[in-house]
N, C-alpha and C positions, 0 to 999 in steps of 0.2 A: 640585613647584611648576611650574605653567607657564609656557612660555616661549614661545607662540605668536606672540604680537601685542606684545611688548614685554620686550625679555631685556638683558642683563648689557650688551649691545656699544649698544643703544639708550639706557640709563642715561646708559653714558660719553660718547656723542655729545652726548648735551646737558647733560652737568657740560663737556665741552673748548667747545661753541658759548654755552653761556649762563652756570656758573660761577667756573669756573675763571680764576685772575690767566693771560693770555696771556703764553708767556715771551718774547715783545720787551716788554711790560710789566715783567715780571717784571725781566728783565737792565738794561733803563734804568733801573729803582727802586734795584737793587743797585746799578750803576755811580755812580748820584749819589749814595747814601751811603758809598761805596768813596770818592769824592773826598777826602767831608767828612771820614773819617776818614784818608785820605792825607795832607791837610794838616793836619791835629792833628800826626799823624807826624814831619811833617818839620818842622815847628813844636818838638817836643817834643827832638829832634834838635839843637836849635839850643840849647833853653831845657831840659835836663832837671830843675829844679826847678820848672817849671811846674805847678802842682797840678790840672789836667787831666791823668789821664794815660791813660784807653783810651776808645776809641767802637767800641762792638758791634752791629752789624743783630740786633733782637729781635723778638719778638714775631710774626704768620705769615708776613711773608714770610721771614724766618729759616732759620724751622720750614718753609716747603711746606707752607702749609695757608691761604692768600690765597685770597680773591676776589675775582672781576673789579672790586668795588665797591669797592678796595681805594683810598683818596685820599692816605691820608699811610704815612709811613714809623716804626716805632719806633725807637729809637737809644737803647740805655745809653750815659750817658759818667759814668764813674769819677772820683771826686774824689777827692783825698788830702784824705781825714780831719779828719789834725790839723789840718790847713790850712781847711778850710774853717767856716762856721757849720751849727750843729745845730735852728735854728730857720729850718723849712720856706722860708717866704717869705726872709728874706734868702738862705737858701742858693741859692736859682732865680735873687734877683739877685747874686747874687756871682757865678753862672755866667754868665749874660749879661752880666756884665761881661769874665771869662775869655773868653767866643769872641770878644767883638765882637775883643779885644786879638789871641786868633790868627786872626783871620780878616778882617783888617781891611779887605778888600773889601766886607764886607757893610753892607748901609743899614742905619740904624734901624728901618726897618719891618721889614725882613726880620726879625729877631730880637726876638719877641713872648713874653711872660710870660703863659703858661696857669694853671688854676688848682696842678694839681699838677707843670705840666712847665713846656716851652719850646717854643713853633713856632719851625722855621728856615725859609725860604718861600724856594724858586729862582725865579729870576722867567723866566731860561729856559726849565726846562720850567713852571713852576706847580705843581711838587708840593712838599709841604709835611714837611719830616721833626718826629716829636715824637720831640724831644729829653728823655729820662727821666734823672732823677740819682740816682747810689748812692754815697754817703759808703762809701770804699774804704781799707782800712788795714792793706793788703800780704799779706791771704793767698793762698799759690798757687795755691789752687782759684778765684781772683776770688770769694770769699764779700762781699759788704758789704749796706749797709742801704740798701735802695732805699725811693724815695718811693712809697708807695703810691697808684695812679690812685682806689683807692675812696675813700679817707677823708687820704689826705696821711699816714698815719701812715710810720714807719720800718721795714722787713721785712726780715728778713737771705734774701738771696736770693745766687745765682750762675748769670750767664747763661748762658757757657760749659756750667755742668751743666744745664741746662734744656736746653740746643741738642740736649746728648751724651745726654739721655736719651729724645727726642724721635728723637734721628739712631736710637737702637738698634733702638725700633718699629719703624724705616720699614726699615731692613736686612730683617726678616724677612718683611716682608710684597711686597717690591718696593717701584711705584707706588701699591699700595691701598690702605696704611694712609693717607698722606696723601688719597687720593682721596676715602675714604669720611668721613673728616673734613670737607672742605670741603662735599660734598652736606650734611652730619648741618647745619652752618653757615648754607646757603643757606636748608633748612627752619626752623631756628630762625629766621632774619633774617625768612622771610615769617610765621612767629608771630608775631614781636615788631608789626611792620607792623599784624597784623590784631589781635592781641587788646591791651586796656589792659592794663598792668601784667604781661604779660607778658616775662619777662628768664630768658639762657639763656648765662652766661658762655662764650667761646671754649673759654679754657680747661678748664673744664667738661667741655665737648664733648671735646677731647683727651683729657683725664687716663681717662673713660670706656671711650673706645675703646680707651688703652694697658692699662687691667686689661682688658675683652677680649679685647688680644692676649696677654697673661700668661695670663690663664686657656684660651687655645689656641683661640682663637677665628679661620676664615681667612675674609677677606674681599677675597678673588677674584673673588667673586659678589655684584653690590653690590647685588641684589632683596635676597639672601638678607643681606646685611650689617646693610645699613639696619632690616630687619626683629630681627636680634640686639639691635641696639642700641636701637631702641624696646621690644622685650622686656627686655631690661633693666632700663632705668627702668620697667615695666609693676611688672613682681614683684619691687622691689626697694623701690617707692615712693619711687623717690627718696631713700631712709633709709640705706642700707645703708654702711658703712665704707668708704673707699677709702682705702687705702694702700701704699706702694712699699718695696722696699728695696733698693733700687739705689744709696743713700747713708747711711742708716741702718736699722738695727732695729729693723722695727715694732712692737715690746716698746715703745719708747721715747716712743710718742705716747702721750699723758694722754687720760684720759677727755674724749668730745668731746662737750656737750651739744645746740648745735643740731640742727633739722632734719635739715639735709643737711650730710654729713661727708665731704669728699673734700679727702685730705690733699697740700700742697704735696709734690712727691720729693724738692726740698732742702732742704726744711726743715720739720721735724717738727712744729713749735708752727705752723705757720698752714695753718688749713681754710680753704682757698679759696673757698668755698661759705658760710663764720662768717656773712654779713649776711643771707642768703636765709633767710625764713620759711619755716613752714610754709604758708601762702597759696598762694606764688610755687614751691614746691615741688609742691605737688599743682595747679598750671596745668602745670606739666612734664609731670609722670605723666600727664593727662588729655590733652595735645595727643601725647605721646607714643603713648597709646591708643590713640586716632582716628587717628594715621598708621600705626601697626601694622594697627591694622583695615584702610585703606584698602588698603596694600599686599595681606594678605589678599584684599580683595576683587579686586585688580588683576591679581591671579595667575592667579584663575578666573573672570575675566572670561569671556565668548563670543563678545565682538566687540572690534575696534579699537577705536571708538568711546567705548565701554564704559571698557577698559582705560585710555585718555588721562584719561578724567574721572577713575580712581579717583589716578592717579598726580599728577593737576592738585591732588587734594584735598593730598600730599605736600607739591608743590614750586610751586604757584601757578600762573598759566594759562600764565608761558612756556613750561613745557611741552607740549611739541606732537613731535611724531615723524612 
């Protein structure tokens, strides 16, 4: 591949100036939900029957896979179980009834009922944490039923094992495995932007890359990465089984009839991909196409010029070099 008019060190300049969450961004997102969860803390400290009892940063900036566009914050907070209601809606306001009580600085505004969460809103900085709730009932692994953001159902998840399986990728790869994440992220975002009914879950995106890193795939080279991972979806159609066994034996998942099968790693019974058509699947594979093609042609471009447009087709016109 060539690497005349646009290489590996030119990618990253403009994932660190146009994608990538900057880490003074980064470290003020974390220190304000470091608060919020220091004063659950020493709240919990005071009151230990309190049926709040953990608040966890989820979701990417957790993970190191945030974008600059990043506005709000994800936050598990763990509910004791027995303690709490099992029907959706009361349970969001049982819990917005629990913070306002350990948190009792905050205004009523501040503490707003989403459809499947809770906005917590600083009015200091203006950023806004979404507060998620998982009915929790004491296993060590933090296993409980989180609300689901798709449809409000119950899903046995564990954050802690999400982080730890995410943290193992990013061991082998250094900075790249997260890096090439976030790029794979930003192209998706300007898909979704330009085409209708185009949708390309984060997660998605991760679970992806992590069987690429299982299957020994190195991504030091993010021309050559980016282009793996659109060939992937290319000849795999988007169809192809993803599954982990970093927590179970992938003997153990049942036949999975949708589309697209890419299996939760802590937990066996939910394909993360269960609502994506077949439609919304073959818009993947075909945008995936067209940005494999383009790379290709970007490679062997002959001029600058040339090169910027094929990589514009990639990542949309803020690309420039």
């Amino acid at each position: 591949m060539s690497r005349e008019h646009i290489n590996h060190n030119d990618i990253l300049n403009f994932a660190q100036a146009k994608v990538n969450l900057p880490k003074t961004e980064s470290d003020k997102y974390r220190a304000q939900a470091r608060r919020l969860r220091e004063k659950l803390e020493n709240y919990l400290n005071d009151h230990p029957d309190f049926s709040l009892k953990k608040m966890m940063i989820s979701g990417s900036l957790a993970k190191g896979t945030a974008l600059r566009t990043l506005n709000d914050i994800d936050v598990a907070c763990y509910v004791r179980g027995m303690d709490a209601p099992s029907d959706v809606p009361k349970l969001l306001e049982y819990i917005v009834e629990k913070l306002r009580k350990a948190f009792p600085n905050f205004s009523p505004d501040q503490v707003k009922l989403q459809t499947y969460s809770i906005s917590v809103s600083f009015k200091g900085t203006g950023l806004d944490i979404d507060i998620v709730p998982i009915l929790y009932f004491g296993d060590a692994n933090w296993y409980g039923n989180l609300v689901s953001q798709d449809d409000g159902s119950f899903l046995k998840t564990s954050i802690p094992l999400h982080l730890d399986f995410i943290r193992n990728r990013k061991q082998k790869h250094d900075q790249h495995f997260s890096q090439v994440i976030r790029l794979a992220k930003y192209w998706a975002r300007k898909e979704k932007r330009e085409k209708d009914g185009f949708r390309f879950k984060s997660f998605m995106i991760e679970l992806i890359f992590a069987k690429l890193s299982d299957n020994g795939a190195n991504f030091s080279d993010y021309p050559e990465a980016l282009q793996n991972f659109f060939t992937y979806i290319a000849t795999t159609d988007m169809r192809e089984l993803i599954v982990f066994s970093d927590y179970y034996s992938p003997d153990i998942v049942g036949p999975v009839t949708t589309p697209v099968k890419i299996i939760d790693p802590v937990n066996e019974e939910n394909n993360v991909s269960n609502l994506y058509t077949n439609t919304q699947a073959d818009m993947i594979v075909d945008a995936a196409l067209d940005a494999g093609d383009a790379i290709d042609s970007a490679l062997s471009a002959t001029t600058k010029q040339d090169t910027v447009y094929y990589w514009q087709k990639v990542f949309g016109p803020s690309f420039q070099v």
